[in-house]
N, CA, C and O atoms as a GROMACS GRO file, in nm:
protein
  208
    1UNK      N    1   9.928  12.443  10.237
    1UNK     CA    2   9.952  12.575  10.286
    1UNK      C    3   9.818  12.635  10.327
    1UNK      O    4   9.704  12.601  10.298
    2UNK      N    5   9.856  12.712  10.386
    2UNK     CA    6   9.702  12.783  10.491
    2UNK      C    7   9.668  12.900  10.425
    2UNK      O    8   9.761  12.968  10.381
    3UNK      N    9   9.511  12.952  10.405
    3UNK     CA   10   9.483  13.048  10.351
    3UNK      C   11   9.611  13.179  10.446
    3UNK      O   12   9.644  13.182  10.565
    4UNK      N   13   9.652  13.271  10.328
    4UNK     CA   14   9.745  13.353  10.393
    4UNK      C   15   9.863  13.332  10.400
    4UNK      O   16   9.933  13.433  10.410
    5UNK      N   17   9.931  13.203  10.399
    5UNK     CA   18  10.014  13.200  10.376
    5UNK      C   19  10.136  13.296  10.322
    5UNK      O   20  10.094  13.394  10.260
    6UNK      N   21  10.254  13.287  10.332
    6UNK     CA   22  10.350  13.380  10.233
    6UNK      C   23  10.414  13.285  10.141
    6UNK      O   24  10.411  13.169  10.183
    7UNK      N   25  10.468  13.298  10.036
    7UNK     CA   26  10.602  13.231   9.975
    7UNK      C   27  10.696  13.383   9.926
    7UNK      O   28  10.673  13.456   9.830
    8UNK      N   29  10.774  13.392  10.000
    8UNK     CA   30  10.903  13.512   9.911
    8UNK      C   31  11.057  13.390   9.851
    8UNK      O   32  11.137  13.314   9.906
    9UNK      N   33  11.031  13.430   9.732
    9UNK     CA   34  11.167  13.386   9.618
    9UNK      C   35  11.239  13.530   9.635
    9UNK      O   36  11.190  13.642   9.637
   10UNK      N   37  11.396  13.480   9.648
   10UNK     CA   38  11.484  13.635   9.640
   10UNK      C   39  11.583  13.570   9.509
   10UNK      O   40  11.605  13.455   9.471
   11UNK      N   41  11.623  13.689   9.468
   11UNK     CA   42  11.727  13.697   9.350
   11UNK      C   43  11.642  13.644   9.238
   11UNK      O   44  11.701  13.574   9.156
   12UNK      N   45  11.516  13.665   9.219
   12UNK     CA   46  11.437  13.665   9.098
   12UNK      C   47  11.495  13.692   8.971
   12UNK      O   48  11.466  13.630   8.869
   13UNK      N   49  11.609  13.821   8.980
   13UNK     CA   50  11.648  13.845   8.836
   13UNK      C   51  11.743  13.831   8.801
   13UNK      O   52  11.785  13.872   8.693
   14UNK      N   53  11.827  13.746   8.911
   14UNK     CA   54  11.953  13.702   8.882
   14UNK      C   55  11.986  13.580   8.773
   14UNK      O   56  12.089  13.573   8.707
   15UNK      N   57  11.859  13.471   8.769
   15UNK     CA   58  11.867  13.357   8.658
   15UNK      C   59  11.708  13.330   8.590
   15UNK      O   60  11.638  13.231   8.577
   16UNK      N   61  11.695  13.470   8.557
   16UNK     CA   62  11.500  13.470   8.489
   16UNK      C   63  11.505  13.341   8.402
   16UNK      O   64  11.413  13.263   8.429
   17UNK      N   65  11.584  13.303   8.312
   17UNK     CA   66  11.499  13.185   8.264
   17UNK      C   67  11.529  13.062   8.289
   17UNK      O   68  11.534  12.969   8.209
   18UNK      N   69  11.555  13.060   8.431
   18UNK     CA   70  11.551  12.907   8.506
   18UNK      C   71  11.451  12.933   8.592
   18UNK      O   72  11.402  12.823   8.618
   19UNK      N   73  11.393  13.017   8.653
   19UNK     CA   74  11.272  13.019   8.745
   19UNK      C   75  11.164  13.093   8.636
   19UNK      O   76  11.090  13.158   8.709
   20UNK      N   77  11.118  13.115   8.484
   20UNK     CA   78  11.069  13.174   8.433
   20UNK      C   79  10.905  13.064   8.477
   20UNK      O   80  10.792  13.105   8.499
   21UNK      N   81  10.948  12.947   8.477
   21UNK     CA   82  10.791  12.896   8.482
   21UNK      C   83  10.729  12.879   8.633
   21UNK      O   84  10.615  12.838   8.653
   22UNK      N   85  10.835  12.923   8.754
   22UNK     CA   86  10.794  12.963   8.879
   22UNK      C   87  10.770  13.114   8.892
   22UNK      O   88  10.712  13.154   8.992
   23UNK      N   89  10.800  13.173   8.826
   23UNK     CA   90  10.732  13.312   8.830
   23UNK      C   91  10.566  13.314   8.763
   23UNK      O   92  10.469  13.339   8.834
   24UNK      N   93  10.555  13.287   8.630
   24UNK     CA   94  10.419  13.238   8.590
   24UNK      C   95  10.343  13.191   8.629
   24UNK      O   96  10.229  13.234   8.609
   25UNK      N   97  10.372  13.051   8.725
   25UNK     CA   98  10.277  12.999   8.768
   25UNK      C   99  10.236  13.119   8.890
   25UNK      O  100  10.139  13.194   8.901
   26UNK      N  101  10.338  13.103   8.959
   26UNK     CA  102  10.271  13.266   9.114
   26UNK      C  103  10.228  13.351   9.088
   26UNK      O  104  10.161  13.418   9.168
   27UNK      N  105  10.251  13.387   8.953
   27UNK     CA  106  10.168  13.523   8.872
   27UNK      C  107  10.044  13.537   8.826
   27UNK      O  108   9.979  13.640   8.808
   28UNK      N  109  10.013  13.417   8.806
   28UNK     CA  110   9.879  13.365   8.711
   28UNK      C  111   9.770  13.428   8.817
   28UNK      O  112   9.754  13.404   8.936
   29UNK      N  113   9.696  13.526   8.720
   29UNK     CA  114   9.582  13.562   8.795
   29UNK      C  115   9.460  13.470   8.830
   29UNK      O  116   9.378  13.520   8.907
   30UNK      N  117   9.436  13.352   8.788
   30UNK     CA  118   9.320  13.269   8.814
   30UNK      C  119   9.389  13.186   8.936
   30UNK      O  120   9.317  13.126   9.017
   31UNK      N  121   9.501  13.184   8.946
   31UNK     CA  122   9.579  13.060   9.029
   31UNK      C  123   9.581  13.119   9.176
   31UNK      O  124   9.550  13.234   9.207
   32UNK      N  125   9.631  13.001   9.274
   32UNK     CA  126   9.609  13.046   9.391
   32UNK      C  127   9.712  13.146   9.473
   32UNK      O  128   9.737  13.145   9.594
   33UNK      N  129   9.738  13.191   9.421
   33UNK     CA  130   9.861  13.328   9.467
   33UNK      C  131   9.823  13.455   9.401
   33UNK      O  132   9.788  13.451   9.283
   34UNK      N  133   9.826  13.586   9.476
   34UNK     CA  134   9.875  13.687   9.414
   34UNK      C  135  10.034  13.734   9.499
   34UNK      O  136  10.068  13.743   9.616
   35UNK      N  137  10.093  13.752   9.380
   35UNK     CA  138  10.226  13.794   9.397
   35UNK      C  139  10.272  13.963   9.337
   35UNK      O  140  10.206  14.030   9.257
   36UNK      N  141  10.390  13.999   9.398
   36UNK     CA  142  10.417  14.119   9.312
   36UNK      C  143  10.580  14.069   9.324
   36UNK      O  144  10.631  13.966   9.368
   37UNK      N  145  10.639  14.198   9.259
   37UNK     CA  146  10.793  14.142   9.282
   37UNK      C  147  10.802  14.297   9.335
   37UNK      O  148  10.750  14.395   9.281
   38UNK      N  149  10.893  14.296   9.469
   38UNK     CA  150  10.957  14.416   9.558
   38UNK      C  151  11.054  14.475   9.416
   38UNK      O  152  11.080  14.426   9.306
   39UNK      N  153  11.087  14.588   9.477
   39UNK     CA  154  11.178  14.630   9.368
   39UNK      C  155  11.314  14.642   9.429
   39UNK      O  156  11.382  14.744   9.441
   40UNK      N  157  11.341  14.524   9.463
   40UNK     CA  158  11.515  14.506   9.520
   40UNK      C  159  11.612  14.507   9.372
   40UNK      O  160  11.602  14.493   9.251
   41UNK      N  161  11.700  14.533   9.467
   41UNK     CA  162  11.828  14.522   9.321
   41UNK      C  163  11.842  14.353   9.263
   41UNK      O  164  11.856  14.350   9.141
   42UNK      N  165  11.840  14.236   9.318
   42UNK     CA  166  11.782  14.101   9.226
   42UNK      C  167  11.653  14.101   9.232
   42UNK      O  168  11.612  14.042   9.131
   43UNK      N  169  11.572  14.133   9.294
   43UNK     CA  170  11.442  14.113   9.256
   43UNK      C  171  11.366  13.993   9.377
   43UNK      O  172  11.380  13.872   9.393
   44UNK      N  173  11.270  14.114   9.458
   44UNK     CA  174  11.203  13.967   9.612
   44UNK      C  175  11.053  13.942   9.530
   44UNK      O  176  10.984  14.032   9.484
   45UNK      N  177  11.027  13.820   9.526
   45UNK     CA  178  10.898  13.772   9.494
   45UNK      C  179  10.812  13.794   9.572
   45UNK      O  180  10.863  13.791   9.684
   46UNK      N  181  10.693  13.819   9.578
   46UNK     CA  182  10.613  13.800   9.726
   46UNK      C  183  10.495  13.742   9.681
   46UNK      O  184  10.438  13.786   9.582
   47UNK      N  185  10.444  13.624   9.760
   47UNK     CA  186  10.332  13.568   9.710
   47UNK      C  187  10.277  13.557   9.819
   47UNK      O  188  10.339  13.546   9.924
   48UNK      N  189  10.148  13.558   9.808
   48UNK     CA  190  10.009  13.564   9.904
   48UNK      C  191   9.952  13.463   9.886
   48UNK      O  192   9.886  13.488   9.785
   49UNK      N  193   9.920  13.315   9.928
   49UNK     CA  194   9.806  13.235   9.918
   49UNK      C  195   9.659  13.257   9.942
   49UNK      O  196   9.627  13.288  10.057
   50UNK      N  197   9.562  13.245   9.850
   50UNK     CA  198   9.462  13.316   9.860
   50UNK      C  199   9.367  13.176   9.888
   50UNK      O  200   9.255  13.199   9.935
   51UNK      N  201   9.394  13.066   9.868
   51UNK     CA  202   9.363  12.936   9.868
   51UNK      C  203   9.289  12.907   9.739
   51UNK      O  204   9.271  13.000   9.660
   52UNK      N  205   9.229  12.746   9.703
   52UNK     CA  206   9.161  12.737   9.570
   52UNK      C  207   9.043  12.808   9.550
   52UNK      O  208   8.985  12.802   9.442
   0.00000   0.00000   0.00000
């Protein structure tokens, strides 16, 4: 993936602990994403590739 990149996950809060360790990893502040989650009614992921 190219610096800049996007990744958006939708329905985030529809099955939290089957994607609980794909949210973590996109969350992880040392790792190569910053993400937030939109405040939709399931919940839009938004991740930013920032590269390594």
């Amino acid at each position: 993936m190219r610096t800049g990149g996007l990744v958006l996950a939708d329905n985030i809060h529809t099955f939290p602990a089957e994607i609980q360790e794909y949210v973590d990893y996109m969350g992880n502040a040392d790792g190569p994403f910053h993400s937030v989650t939109l405040p939709f009614e399931s919940g839009l992921h938004y991740s930013l590739y920032r590269g390594n």
